[in-house]
C-alpha positions in Angstrom: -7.3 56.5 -23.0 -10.0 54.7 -24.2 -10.1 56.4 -27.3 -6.4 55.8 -28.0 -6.7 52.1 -27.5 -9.3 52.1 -30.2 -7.4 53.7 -32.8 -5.2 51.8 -35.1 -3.1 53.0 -38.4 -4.5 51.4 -41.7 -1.1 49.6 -43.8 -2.6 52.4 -46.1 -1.7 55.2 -43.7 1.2 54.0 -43.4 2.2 53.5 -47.1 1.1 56.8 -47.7 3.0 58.5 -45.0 6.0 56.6 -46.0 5.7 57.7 -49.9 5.6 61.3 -48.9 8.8 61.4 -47.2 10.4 59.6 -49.9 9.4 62.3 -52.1 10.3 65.2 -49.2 13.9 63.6 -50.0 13.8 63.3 -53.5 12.8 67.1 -53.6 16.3 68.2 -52.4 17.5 66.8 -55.8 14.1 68.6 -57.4 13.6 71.8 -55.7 10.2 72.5 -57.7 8.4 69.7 -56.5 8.8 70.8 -52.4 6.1 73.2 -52.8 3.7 70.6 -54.3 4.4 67.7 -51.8 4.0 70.4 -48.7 0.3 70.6 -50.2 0.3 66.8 -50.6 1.3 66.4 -46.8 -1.5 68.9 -45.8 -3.9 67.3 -47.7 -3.0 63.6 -45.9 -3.2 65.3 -42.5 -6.7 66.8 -43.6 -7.8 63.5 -44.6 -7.0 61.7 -41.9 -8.8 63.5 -39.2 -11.6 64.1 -41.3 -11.6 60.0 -41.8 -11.0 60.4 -37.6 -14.2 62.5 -37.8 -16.2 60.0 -39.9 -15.2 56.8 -37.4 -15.7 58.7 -33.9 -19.4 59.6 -33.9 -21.1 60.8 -30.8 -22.7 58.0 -30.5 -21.5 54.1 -31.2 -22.2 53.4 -34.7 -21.5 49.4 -34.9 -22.4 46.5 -33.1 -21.8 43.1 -32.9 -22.7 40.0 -30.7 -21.2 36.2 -30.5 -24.3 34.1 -30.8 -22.5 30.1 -29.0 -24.5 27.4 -26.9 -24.3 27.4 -23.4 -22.8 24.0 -24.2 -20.7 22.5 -26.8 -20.5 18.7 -27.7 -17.1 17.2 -27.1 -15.9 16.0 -30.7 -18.5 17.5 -32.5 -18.9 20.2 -34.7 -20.4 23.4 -33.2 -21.8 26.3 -34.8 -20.8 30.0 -33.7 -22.3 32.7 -35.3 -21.8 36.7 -35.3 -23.9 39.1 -35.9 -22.7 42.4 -37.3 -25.0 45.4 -37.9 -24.0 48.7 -39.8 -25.4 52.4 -37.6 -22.6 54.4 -40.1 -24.3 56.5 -42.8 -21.4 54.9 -45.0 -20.9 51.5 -46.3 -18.3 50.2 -43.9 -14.7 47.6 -44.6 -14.2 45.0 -41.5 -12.0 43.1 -40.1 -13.3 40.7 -37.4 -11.4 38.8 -35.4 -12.9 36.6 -32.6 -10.8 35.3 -29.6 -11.9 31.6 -29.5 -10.5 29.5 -26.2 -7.3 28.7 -26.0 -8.0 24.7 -25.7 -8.4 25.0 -29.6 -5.0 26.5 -30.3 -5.8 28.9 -33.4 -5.0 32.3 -33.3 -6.9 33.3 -36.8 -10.0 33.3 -36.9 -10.2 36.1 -39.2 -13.0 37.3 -41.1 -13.1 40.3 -43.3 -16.3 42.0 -44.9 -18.2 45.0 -46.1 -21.0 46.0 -44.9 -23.7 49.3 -46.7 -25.1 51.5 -44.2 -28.0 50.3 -42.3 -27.5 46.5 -42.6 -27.0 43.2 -40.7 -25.0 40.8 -41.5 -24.2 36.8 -40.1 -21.1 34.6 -40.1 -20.9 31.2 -38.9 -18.0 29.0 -38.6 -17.2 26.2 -36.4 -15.8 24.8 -33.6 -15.1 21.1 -33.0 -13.6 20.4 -28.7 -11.8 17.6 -28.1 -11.7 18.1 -24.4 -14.2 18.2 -21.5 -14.5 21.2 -19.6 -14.9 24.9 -19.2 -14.1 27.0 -22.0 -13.7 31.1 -22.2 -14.2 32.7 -25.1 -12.3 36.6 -25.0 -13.9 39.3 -27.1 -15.1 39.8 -30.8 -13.0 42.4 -31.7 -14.2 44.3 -35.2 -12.2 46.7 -36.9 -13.7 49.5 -38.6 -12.7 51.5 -42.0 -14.2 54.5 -43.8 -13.6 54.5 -47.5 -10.6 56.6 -47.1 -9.3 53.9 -45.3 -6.8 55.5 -43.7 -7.8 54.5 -40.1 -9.5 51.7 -37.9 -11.8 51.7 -34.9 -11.6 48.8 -32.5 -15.1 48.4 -31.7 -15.1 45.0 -28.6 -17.9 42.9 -28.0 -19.5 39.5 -26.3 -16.1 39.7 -23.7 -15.5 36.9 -20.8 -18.6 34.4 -22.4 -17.9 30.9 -20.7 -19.4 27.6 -22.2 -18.9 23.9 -21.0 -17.9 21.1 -23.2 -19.9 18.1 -22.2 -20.4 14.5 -23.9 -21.4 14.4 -26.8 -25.1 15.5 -26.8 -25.5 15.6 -30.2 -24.6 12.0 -31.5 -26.8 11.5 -28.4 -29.4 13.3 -29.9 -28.8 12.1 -33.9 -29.3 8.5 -32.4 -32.5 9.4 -30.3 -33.9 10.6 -33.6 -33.1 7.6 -35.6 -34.3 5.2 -33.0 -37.5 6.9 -32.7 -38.0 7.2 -36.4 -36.7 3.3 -36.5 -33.9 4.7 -38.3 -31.0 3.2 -36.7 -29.7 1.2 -40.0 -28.8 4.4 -41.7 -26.2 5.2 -39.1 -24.9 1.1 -39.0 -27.0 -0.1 -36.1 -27.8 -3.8 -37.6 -31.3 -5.2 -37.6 -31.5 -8.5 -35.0 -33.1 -11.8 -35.8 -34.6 -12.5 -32.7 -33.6 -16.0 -31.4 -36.9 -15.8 -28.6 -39.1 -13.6 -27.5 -41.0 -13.0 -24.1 -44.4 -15.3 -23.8 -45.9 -11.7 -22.9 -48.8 -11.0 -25.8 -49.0 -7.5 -26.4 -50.7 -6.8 -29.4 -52.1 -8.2 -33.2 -50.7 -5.8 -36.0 -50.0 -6.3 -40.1 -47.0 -8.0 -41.2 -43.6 -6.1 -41.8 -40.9 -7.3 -43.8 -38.4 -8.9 -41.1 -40.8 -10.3 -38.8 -40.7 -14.1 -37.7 -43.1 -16.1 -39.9 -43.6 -18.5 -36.4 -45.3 -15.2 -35.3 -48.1 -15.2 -38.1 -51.8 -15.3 -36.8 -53.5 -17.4 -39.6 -57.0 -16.9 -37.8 -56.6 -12.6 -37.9 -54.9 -13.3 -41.6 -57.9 -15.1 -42.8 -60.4 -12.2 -41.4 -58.6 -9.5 -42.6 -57.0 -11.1 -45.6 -53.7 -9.9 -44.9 -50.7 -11.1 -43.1 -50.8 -10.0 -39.6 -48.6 -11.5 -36.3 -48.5 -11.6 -33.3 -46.4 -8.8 -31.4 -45.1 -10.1 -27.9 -43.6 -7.3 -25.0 -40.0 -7.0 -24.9 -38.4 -7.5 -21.6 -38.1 -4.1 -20.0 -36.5 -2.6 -16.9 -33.4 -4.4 -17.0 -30.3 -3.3 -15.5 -27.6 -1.3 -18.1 -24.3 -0.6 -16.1 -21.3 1.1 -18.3 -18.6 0.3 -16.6 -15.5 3.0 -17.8 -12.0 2.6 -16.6 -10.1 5.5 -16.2 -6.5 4.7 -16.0 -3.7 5.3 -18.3 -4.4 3.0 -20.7 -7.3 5.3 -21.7 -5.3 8.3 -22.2 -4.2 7.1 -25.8 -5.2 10.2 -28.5 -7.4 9.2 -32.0 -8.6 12.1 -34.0 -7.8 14.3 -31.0 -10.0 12.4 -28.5 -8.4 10.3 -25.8 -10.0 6.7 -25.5 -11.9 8.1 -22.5 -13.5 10.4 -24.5 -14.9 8.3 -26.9 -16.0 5.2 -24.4 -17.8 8.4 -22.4 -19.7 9.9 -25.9 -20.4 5.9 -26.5 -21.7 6.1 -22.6 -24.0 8.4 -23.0 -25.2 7.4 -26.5 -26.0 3.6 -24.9 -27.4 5.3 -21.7 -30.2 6.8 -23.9 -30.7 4.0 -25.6 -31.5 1.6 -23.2 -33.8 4.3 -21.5 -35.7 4.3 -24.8 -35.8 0.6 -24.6 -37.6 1.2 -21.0 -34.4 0.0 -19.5 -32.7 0.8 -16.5 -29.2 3.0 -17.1 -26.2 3.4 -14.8 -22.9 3.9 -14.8 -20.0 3.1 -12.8 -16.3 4.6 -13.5 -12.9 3.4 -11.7 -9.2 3.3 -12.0 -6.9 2.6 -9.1 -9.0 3.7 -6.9 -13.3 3.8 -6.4 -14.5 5.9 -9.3 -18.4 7.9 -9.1 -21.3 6.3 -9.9 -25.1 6.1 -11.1 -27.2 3.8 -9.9 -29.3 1.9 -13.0 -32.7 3.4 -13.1 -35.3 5.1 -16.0 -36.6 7.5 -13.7 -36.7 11.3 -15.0 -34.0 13.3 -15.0 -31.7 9.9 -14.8 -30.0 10.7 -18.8 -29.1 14.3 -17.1 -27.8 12.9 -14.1 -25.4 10.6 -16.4 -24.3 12.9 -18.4 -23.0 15.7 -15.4 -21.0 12.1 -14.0 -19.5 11.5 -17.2 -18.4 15.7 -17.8 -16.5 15.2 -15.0 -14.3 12.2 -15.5 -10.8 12.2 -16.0 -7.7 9.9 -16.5 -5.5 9.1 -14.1 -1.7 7.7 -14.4 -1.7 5.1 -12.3 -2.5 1.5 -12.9 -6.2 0.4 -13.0 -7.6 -1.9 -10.2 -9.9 -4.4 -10.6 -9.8 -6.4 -7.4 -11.4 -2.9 -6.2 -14.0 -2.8 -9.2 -14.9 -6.4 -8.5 -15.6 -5.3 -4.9 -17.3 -2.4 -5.6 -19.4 -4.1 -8.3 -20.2 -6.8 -5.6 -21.1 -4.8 -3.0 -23.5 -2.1 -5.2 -24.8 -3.8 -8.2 -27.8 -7.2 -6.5 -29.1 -7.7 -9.4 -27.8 -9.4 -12.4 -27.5 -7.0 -14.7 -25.9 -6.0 -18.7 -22.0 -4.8 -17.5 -20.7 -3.0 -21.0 -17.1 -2.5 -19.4 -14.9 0.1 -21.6 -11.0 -0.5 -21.3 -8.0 -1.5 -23.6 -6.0 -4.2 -23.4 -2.8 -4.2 -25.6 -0.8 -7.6 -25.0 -2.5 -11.1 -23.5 -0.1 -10.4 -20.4 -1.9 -7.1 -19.2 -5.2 -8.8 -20.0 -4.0 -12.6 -17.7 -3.7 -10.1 -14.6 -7.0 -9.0 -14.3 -8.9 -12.0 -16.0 -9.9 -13.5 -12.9 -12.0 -10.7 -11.5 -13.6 -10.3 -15.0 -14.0 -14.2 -14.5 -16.1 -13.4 -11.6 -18.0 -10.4 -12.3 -19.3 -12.2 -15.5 -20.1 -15.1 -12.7 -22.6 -12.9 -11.6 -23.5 -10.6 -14.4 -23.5 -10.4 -18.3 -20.1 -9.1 -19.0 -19.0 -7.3 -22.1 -15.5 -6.4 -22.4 -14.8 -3.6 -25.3 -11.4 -2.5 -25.6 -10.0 -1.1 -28.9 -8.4 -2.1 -32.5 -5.3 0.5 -33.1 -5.7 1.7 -36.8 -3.0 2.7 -37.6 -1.4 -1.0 -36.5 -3.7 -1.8 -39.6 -3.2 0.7 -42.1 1.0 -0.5 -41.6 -0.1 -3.9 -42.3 -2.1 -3.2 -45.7 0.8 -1.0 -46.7 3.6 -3.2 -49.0 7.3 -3.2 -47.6 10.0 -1.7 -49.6 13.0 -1.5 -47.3 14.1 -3.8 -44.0 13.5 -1.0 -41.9 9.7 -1.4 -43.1 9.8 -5.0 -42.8 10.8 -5.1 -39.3 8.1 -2.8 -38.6 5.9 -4.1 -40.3 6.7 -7.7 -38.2 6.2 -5.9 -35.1 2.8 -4.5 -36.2 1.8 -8.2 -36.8 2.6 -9.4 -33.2 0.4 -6.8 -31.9 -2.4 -7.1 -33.8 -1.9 -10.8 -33.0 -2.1 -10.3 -29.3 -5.4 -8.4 -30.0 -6.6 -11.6 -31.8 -5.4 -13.8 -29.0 -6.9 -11.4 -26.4 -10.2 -12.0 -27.8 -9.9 -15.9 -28.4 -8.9 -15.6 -24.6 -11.9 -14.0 -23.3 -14.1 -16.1 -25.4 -12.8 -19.1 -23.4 -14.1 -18.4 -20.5 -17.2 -17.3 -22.1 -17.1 -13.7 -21.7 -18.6 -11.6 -24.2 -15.7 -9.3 -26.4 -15.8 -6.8 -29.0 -12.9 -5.1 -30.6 -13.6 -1.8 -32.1 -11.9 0.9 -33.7 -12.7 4.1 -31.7 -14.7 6.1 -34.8 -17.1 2.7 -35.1 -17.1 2.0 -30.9 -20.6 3.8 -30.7 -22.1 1.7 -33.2 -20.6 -1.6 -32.1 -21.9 -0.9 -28.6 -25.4 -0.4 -29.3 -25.7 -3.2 -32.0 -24.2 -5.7 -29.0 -26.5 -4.1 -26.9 -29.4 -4.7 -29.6 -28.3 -8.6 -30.2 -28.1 -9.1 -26.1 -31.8 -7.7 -25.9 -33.0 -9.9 -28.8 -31.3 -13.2 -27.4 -32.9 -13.1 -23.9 -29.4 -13.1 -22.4 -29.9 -11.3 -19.6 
């Protein structure tokens, strides 16, 4: 049974086969030629077990293996590799195809190759997830010709492999690496004029281009005849919350991700941040109901506990309530601390309702409300109008980009800190808000 399964018909075999009983019927018009095509038709049976023969050795002659991570990152691109080696004495045609998870909806992912005998060969593609979660990858299946062609072994490899999708580890990672290397302006992360600075001396060093000319030591300048200043502590172990509604007004898609999505990769990225600022991360997650959450600390092992929190989170239908984030905020959060609260707000209405708990967490706390621009409300407003149709669209596209305007203008009154972001740049936004806060003393 087993070998049956593994045995497939080439389209060659087939076209073959199918010539030779066109010319079985053509010889009842040309009697001569019967004698020759019975020769032909032996000769095709001959070949094809002796190309049978060459494909079913006693033992396997192929391998292959599925070389994926043990965890992908959520709207990322992932490499997959697989590795083919040649044990034929016979250069070799394939066809490999490899059964990928169904979350990514693509049924060919086809590759085709030829291999000489006793060589290895790699492919790499990727995959990019847009979803959180477990993911099972089926077989690599890899279909093998002689060079007669006629028939194909299924060899099947790397079966039942199961890999999580979490947050995004790897812009996690790309941002460690830049903030380390003081980097961060190549990926858009603005450099802050500090307004003040802690009275805690830490150390003399040489002048750097961008450092506060109050700062200069003219007594270590004249000794070493260069500019050198002062360098004062930062303040360190303050509290980061990110605060991540989960209701429906998160579900909204861009690029694939849902809004969730990209305030959890931001998460994550701003949790490792401020633990590389010696800051304390937590985060807290809600809809209409109490969500899971982190307590701030910088403790080891506190990014990991984050990030299994925030694989976990999903949206929920219902309408988001904030009298019961206000009371859990409240009741777990004593000390003031940075609240970077992810939600969308689409009209000035939805935002009125829960204004006056945001009113009184940023009582309390430093509050900063991100919610998100909708681009494609702006690409409809740089495009001209040709027709009314467009023109009343294009009127409607104004009001809500309006009410984004106005949402901002309204938060700003009561002194609450805003940013509107598109969801590609909401990352980058965060952490530069995150940067100004820390320069400005605000917390």
């Amino acid at each position: 049974m087993h070998f049956i399964r593994s045995l497939y018909l080439s389209r060659l075999f087939f076209t073959v086969f199918i010539g030779i009983i066109f010319l079985f019927l053509l010889s009842f018009m040309v009697p001569w030629l019967f004698g020759l095509i019975q020769v032909l038709f032996f000769v095709f049976i001959v070949g094809t077990i002796f190309d049978g023969l060459l494909l079913y050795p006693r033992a396997k002659a192929f391998f292959a293996r599925r070389d994926v991570a043990d965890r992908l990152s959520n709207g990322d691109t992932n490499p997959v590799s697989i590795f083919l080696e040649n044990h034929y004495k016979f250069p070799v045609s394939l066809e490999i195809i490899d059964e990928i998870p169904a979350q990514f909806q693509k049924r060919d992912v086809l590759f085709k190759t030829m291999l000489t005998p006793a060589t290895e060969q790699i492919i790499r593609y990727e995959l990019r997830p847009v979803q959180r979660g477990e993911y099972d990858f089926g077989a690599v299946n890899v279909y093998v010709q002689s060079p007669l062609r006629l028939l194909k072994r299924r060899y099947r490899f790397s079966q039942d492999q199961q890999v999580a999708v979490y947050p995004s580890f790897l812009q996690m990672k790309q941002y460690e690496f830049m903030a380390i290397s003081s980097r961060l302006t190549d990926l858009g992360i603005k450099k802050i004029r500090r307004v003040g600075m802690s009275q805690e001396f830490e150390q003399i060093r040489p002048y750097v281009s961008g450092d506060e000319v109050r700062s200069v030591n003219w007594r270590a300048t004249a000794r070493r005849n260069e500019l050198m200043v002062n360098a004062y502590q930062e303040e360190k172990s303050q509290a980061i919350y990110c605060l991540i509604d989960k209701g429906r007004v998160m579900r909204s898609p861009f690029d694939g991700l849902s809004l969730l999505d990209y305030a959890i990769n931001a998460t994550l990225v701003m949790s490792n941040i401020a633990l590389l600022k010696q800051d304390k991360a937590g985060v807290l997650t809600f809809s209409d109901q109490r969500g899971p959450w982190v307590a701030a600390d910088r403790k080891p092992g506190q990014l990991q506990r984050i990030m299994e929190l925030l694989y976990r989170q999903k949206t929920r239908f219902l309408e988001t309530d904030y009298e019961s984030l206000y009371v859990q905020v409240k009741n777990q959060i004593r000390q003031r601390s940075l609240l970077i609260l992810f939600t969308n707000f689409e009209t000035v209405n939805a935002l009125q309702r829960v204004l006056p708990y945001l009113r009184r967490l940023a009582k309390d706390h430093l509050l900063i409300v991100i919610f998100f621009e909708n681009t494609e409300l702006r690409a409809l407003l740089n495009a001209p109008a040709h027709t009314t149709e467009e023109i009343y669209l294009k009127t409607i596209a104004e009001k809500f980009f309006y009410e984004k305007q106005q949402i901002m203008r309204e938060l700003q009154q009561y002194g609450i800190q805003s940013i509107l972001t598109p969801p590609e740049k909401l990352t980058v936004n965060t952490i530069n808000k995150y940067l100004e806060v820390k320069a400005r003393g605000m917390i």
